[in-house]
N, CA, C and O atoms as a DFTB+ gen file, in Angstrom:
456 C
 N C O
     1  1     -14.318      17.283      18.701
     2  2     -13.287      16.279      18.576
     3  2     -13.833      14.906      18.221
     4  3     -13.007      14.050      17.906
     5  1     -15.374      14.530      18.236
     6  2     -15.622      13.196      18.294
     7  2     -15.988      13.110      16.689
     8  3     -16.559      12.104      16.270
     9  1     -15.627      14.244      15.761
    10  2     -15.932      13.550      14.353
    11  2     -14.591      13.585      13.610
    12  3     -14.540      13.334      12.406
    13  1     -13.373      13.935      14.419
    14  2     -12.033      13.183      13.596
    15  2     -11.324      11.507      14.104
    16  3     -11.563      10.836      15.108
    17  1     -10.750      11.344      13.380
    18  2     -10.348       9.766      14.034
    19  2      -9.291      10.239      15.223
    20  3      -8.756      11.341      15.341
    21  1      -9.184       9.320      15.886
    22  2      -8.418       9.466      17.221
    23  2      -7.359       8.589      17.347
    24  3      -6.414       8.814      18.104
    25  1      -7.477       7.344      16.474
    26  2      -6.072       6.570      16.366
    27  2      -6.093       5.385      15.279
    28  3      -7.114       5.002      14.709
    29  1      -4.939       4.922      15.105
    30  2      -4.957       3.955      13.614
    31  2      -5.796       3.360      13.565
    32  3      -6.108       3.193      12.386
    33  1      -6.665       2.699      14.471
    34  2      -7.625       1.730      14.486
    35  2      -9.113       2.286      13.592
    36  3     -10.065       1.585      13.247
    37  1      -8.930       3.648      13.394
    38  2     -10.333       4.662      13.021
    39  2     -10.165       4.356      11.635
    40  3     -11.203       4.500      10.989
    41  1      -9.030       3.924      10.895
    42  2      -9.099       3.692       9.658
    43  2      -9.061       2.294       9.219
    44  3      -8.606       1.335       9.843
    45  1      -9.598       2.313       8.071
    46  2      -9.773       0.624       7.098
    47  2      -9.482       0.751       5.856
    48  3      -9.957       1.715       5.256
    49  1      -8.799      -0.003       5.301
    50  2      -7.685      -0.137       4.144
    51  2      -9.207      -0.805       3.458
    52  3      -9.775      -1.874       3.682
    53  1      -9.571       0.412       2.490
    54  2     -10.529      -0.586       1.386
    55  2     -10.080      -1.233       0.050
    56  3     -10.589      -2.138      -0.611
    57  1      -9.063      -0.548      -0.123
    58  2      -8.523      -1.602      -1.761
    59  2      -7.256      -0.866      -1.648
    60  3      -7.064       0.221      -1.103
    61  1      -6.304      -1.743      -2.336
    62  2      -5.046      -1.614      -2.795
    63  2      -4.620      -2.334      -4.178
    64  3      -4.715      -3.544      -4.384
    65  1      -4.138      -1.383      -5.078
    66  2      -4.037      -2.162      -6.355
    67  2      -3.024      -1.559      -6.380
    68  3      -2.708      -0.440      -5.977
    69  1      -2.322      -2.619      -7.050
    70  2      -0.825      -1.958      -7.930
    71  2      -0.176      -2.561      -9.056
    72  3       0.229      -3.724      -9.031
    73  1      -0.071      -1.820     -10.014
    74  2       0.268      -1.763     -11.599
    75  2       1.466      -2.250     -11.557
    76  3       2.364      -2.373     -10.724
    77  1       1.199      -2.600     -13.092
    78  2       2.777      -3.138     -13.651
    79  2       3.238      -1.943     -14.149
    80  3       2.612      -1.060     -14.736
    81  1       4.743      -2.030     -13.761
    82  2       5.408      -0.980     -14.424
    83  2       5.498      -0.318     -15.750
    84  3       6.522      -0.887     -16.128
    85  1       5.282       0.212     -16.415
    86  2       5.132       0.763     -17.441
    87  2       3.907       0.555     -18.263
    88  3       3.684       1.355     -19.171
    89  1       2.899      -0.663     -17.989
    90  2       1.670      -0.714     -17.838
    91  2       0.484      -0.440     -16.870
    92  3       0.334      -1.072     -15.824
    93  1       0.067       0.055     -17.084
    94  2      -1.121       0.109     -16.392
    95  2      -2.326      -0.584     -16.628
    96  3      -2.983      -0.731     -15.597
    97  1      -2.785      -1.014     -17.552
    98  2      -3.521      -1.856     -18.077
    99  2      -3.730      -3.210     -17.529
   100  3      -4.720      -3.895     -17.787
   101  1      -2.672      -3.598     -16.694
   102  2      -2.071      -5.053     -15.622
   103  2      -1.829      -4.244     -14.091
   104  3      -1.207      -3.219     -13.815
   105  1      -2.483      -5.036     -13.394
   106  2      -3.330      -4.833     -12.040
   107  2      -2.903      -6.139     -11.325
   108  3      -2.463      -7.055     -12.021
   109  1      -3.013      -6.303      -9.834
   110  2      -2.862      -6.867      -8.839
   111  2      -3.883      -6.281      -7.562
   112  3      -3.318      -5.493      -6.804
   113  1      -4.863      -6.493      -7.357
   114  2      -5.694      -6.059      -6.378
   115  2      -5.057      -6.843      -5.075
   116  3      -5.442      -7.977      -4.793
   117  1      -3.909      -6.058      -4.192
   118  2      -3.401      -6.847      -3.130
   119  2      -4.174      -6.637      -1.795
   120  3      -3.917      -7.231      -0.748
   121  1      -5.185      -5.683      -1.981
   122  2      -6.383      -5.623      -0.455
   123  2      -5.356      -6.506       0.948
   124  3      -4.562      -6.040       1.765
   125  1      -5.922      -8.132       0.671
   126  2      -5.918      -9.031       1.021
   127  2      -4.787      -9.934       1.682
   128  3      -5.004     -10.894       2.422
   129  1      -3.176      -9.320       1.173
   130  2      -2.023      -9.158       1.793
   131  2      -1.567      -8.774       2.402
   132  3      -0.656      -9.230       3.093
   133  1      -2.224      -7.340       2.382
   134  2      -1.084      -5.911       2.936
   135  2      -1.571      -6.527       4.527
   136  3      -2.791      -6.564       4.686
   137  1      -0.848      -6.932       5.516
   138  2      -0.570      -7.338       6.803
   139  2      -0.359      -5.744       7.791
   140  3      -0.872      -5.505       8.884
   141  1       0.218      -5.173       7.276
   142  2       0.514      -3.519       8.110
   143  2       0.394      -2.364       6.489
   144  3       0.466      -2.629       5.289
   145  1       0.241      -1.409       7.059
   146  2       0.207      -0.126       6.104
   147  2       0.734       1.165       7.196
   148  3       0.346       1.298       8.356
   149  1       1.464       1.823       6.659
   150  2       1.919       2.800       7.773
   151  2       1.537       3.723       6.719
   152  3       1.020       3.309       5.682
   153  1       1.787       5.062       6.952
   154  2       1.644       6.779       6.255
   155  2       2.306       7.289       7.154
   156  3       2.122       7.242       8.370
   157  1       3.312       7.926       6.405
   158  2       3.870       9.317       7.097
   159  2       3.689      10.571       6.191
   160  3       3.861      10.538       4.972
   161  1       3.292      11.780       6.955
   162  2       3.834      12.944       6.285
   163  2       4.086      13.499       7.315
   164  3       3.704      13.235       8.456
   165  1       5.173      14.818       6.699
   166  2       5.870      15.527       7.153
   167  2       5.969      16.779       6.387
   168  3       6.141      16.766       5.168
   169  1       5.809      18.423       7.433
   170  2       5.944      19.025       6.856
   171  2       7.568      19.614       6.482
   172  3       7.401      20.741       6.015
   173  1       8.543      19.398       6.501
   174  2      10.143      19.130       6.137
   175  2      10.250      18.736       5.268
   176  3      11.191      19.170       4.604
   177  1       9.108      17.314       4.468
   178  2       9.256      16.872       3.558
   179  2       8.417      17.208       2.323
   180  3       7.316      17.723       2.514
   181  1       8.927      16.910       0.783
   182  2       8.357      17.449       0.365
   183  2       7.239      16.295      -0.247
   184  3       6.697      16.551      -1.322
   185  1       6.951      15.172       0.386
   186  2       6.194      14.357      -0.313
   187  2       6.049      13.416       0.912
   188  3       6.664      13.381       1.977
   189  1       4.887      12.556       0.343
   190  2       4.404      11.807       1.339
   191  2       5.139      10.754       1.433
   192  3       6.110      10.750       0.677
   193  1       4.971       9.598       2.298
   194  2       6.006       8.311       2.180
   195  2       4.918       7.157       2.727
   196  3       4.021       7.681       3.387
   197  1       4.813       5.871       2.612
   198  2       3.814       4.968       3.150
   199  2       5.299       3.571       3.109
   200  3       6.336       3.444       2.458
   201  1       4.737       2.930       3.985
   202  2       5.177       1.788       3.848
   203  2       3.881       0.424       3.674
   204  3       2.690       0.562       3.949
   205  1       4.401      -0.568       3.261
   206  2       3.233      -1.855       3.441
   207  2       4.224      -2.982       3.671
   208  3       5.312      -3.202       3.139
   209  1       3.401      -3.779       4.818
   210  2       3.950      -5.292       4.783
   211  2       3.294      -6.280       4.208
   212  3       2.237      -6.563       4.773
   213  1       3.574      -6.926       3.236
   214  2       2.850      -7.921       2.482
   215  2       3.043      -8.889       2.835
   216  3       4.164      -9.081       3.305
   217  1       1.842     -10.282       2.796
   218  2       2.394     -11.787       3.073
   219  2       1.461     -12.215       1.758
   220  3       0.253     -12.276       1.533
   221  1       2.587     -12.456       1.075
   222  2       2.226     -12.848      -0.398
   223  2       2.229     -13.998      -0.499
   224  3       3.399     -14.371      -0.592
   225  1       1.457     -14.918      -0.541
   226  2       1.124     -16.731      -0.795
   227  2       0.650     -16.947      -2.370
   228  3       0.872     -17.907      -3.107
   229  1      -0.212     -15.497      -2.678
   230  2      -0.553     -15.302      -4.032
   231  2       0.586     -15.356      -5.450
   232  3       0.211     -15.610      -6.595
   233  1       1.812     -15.099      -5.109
   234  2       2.983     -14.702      -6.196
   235  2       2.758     -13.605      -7.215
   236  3       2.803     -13.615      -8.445
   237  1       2.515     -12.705      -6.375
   238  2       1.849     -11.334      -6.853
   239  2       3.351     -10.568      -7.325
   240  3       3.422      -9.610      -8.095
   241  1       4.583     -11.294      -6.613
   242  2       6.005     -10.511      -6.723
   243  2       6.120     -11.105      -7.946
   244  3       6.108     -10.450      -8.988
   245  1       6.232     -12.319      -7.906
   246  2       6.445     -13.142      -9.743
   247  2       5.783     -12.945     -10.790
   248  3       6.214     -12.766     -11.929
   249  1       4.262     -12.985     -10.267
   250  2       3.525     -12.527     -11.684
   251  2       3.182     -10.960     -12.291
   252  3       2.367     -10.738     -13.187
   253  1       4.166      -9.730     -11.443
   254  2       3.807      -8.287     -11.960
   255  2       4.995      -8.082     -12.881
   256  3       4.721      -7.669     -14.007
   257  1       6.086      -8.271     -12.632
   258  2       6.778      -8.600     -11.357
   259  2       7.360      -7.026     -10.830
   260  3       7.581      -5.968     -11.419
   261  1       7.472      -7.472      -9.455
   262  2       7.392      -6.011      -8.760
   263  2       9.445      -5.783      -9.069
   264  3      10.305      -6.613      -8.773
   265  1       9.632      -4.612      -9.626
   266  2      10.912      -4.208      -9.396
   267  2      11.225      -2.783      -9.870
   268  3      11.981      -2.588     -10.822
   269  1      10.368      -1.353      -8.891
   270  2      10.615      -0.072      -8.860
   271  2       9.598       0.511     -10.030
   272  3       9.325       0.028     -11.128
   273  1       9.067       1.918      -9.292
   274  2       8.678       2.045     -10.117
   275  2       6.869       1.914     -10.155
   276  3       6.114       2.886     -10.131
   277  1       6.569       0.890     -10.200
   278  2       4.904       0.797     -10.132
   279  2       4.173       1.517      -9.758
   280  3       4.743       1.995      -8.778
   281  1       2.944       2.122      -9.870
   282  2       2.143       2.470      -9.418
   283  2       1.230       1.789      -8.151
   284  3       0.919       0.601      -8.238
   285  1       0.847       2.536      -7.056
   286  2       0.047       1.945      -6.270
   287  2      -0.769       2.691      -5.763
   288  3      -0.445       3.762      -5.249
   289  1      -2.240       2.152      -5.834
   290  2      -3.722       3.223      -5.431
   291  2      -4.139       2.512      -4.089
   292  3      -4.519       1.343      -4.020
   293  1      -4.019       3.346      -3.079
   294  2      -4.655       3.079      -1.853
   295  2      -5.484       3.807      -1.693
   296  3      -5.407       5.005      -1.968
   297  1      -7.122       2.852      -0.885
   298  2      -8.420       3.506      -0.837
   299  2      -8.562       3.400       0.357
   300  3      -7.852       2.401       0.473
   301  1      -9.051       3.697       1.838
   302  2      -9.282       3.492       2.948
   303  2     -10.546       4.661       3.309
   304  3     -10.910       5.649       2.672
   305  1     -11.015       4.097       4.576
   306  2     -12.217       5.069       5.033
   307  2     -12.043       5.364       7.122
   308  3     -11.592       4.593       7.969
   309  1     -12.301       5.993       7.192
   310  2     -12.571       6.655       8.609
   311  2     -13.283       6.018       9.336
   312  3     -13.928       5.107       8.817
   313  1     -13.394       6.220      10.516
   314  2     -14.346       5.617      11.616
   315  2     -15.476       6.638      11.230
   316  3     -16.526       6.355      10.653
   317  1     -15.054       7.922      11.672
   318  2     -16.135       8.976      11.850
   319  2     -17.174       8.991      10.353
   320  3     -18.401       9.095      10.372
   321  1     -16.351       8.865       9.167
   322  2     -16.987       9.309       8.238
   323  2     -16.668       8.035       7.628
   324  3     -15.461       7.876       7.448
   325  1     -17.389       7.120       7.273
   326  2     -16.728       5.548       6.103
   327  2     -17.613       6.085       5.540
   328  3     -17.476       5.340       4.571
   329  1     -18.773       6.987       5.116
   330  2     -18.817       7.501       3.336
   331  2     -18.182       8.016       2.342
   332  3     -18.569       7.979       1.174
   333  1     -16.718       8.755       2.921
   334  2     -16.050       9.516       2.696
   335  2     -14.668       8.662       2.579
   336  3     -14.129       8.120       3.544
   337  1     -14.094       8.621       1.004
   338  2     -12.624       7.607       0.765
   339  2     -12.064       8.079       0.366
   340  3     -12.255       8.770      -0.634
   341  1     -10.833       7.887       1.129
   342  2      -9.569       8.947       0.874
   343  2      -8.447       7.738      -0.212
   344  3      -8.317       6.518      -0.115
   345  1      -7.931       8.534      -0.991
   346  2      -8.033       7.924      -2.369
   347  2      -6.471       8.398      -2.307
   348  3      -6.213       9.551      -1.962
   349  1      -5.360       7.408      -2.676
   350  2      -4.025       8.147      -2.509
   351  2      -3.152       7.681      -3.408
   352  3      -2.372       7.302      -2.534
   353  1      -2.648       7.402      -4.325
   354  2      -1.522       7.501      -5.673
   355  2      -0.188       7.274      -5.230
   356  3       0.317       8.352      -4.914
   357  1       0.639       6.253      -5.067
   358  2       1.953       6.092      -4.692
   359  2       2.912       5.446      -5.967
   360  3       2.584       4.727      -6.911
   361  1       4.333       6.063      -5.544
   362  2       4.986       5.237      -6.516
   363  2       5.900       4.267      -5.583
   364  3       6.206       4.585      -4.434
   365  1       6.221       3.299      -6.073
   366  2       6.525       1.893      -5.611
   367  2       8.508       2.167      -5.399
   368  3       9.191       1.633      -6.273
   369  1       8.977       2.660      -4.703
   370  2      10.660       2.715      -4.953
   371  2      11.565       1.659      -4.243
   372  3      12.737       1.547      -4.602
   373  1      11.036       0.855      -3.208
   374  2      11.961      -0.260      -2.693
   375  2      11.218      -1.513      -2.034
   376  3      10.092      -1.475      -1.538
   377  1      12.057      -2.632      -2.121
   378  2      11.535      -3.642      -1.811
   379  2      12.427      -4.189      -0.979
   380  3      13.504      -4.626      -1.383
   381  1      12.044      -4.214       0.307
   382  2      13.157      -4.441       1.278
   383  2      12.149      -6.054       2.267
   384  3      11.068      -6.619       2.095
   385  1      13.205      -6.190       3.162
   386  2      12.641      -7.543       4.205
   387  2      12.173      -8.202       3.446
   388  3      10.981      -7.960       3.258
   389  1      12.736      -9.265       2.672
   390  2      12.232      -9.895       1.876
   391  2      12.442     -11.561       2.638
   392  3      13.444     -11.874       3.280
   393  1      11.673     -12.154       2.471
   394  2      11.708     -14.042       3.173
   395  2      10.629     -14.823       2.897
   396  3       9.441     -14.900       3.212
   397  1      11.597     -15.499       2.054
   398  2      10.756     -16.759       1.338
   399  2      10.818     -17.881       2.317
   400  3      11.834     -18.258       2.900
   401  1       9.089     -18.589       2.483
   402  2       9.379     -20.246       3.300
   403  2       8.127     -20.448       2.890
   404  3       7.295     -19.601       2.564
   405  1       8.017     -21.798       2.925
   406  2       6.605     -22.363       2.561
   407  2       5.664     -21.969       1.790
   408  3       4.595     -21.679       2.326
   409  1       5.794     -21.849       0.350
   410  2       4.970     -20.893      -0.751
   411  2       4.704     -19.779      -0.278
   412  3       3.571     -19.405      -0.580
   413  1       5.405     -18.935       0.479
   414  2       4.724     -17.729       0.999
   415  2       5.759     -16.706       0.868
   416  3       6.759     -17.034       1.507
   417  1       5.837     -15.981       0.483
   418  2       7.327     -14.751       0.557
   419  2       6.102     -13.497       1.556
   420  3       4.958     -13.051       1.454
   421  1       7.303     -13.396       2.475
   422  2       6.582     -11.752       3.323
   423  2       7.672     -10.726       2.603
   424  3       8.710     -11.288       2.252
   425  1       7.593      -9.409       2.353
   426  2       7.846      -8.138       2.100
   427  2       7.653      -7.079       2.534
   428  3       6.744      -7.085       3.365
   429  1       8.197      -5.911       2.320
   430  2       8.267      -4.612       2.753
   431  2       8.176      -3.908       1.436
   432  3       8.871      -4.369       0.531
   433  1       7.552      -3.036       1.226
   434  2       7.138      -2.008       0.016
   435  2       7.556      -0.820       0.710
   436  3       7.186      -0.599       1.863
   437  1       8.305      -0.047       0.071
   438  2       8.438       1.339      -0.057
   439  2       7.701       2.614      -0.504
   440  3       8.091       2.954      -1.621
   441  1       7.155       3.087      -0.206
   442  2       5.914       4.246      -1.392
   443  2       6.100       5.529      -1.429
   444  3       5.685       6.013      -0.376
   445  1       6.607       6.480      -2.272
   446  2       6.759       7.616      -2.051
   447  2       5.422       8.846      -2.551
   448  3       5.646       8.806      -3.761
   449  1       4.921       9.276      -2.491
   450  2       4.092       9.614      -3.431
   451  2       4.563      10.211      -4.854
   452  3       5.740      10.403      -5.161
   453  1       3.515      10.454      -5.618
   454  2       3.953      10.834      -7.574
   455  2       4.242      12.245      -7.160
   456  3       4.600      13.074      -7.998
C-alpha cells in the first residue's frame, strides 16, 4: 500500500495548457492559476469529468478567448512515483462562477474528456 497515493495531497499539477478553439497552434500555459483541480471518474459514466478553479489576473479569458470547446492538457505527478506523468486531454464545455473585481476575474472550468 505505501507505493500508491493515499490522498489529494500525493498529487502535483505540473502544467496545464489550454488551446484556442479551433487552433491549436495558440496556447495559454495556465499552471499558475488553476487555484483547485478536482477529477472525477466513474464507472456509470462513460467519460471522465475534471473541474478547475482559476484566479485569472493574467486575462487569459480575453486573450484566448475561452468560449466552449478548447482543448486542455493536464500533466501532474504522484507522491510515490514523480518520475512517472500522468498526461490527460480534456475538452473545455462550461464556464460557470464567474466574478470580476480588481483586475482579477475568478472562474470555474468544466472538462469533459475527448
Amino acid at each position: 500500500m505505501a507505493d500508491k497515493p493515499q490522498s489529494s495531497k500525493d498529487f502535483k499539477l505540473v502544467s496545464v495548457k489550454i488551446y484556442k478553439a479551433g487552433d491549436e497552434s495558440k496556447f495559454e500555459i495556465i499552471t499558475a492559476l488553476v487555484d483547485t483541480f478536482s477529477y472525477v471518474e466513474s464507472i456509470t459514466s462513460p467519460c471522465v469529468a475534471a473541474t478547475m478553479n482559476i484566479a485569472d489576473s493574467a486575462g487569459v479569458l480575453n486573450r484566448l478567448p475561452i468560449q466552449g470547446m478548447e482543448t486542455v492538457e493536464v500533466k501532474l505527478v504522484s507522491n510515490p512515483k514523480p518520475e512517472e506523468e500522468q498526461f490527460y486531454r480534456f475538452k473545455l464545455w462550461r464556464l460557470t462562477n464567474r466574478i470580476s473585481s480588481l483586475q482579477k476575474q475568478t472562474y470555474t472550468i468544466g472538462l469533459v474528456s475527448e
